[in-house]
C-alpha positions, 0 to 999 in steps of 0.5 A: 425459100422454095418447097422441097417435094415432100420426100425431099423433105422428109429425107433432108429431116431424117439426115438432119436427125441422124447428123444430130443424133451423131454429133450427140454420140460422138460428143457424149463418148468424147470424141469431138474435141470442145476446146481445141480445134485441131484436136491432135490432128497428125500433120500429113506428108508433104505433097508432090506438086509437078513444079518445084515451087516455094512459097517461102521464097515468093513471099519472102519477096512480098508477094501476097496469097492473093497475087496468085490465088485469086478468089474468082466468081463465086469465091467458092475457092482459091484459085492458081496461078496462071502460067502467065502471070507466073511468067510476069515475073520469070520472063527475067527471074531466074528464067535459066530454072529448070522449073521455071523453064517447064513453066514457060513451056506451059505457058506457050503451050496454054496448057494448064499446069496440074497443081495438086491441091493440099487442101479439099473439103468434101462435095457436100460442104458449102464453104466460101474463101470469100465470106471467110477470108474477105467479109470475115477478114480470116488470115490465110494462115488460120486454116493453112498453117504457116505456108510463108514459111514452107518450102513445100506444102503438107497438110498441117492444118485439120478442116475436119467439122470439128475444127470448123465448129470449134472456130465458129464458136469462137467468132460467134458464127452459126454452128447449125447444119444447115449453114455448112451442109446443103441439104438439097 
């Protein structure tokens, strides 16, 4: 473990302290949920995405989460597809698709299309897809919700702390701050 300058130090205490001393209130005035991890979270509206794309139907044909989200070094996050492995498939799946022709057109230009990303944790949690999905061996669907089943994607799973801490109490994970929060 390396030293932190004494400032450093003294200011990773002080947000320590007032963490805690949040944690505390909000628990005490009943507004951190102790046994539901969703805690009555409100599903959000479906996100437009600049191709029409079903998740339903690809997995309704097996392919698999990870065939098109790959976890890449560190793991930190899933990725998205290539253009070009999407073409794999729809050089002869339905290539006459207007969407699937934007796709090739991305494709042969190599320029990335721009998916929108449902789900995004703030900049100052450290969380890993591949501690939780393949050291743990989570299931996509416990943070996702059912995406196989979703023409379009919303937000349908909450990823609040709250959620987080209610399922590491469940599987024996630490809750400590410093497990999810840099405090660098």
């Amino acid at each position: 473990m390396r030293s932190r300058p004494a400032s450093r130090r003294a200011a990773a205490a002080a947000h320590a302290a007032l963490g805690a001393w949040l944690l505390v209130g909000e628990m005490a005035v009943g507004q951190l949920p102790r046994t539901s991890d969703d805690g009555g979270f409100p599903p959000g509206e479906p996100v437009a995405q600049p191709v029409v794309f079903s998740h339903k139907t690809h997995t309704a044909r097996g392919v698999k989460c990870a065939v098109c989200h790959a976890l890449r070094d560190p793991g930190k996050a899933a990725g998205f597809p290539t253009e070009a492995l999407c073409m794999s498939c729809h050089e002869t799946v339905k290539p006459e698709s207007a969407a699937i022709r934007r796709v090739a057109e991305h494709a042969r230009s190599g320029q990335a299309i721009a998916w929108t990303r449902v789900y995004k944790l703030p900049d100052y949690v450290w969380f890993s897809h591949r501690v939780h999905h393949e050291q743990s061996s989570i299931a996509c669907d416990t943070c996702h919700g059912a995406v196989a089943a979703r023409d379009v994607l919303a937000r349908e799973k909450s990823i609040s702390m709250q959620s987080c801490m209610a399922c590491h109490a469940r599987s024996g994970a630490s809750n400590a701050c410093g497990f999810c929060h840099n405090p660098n």
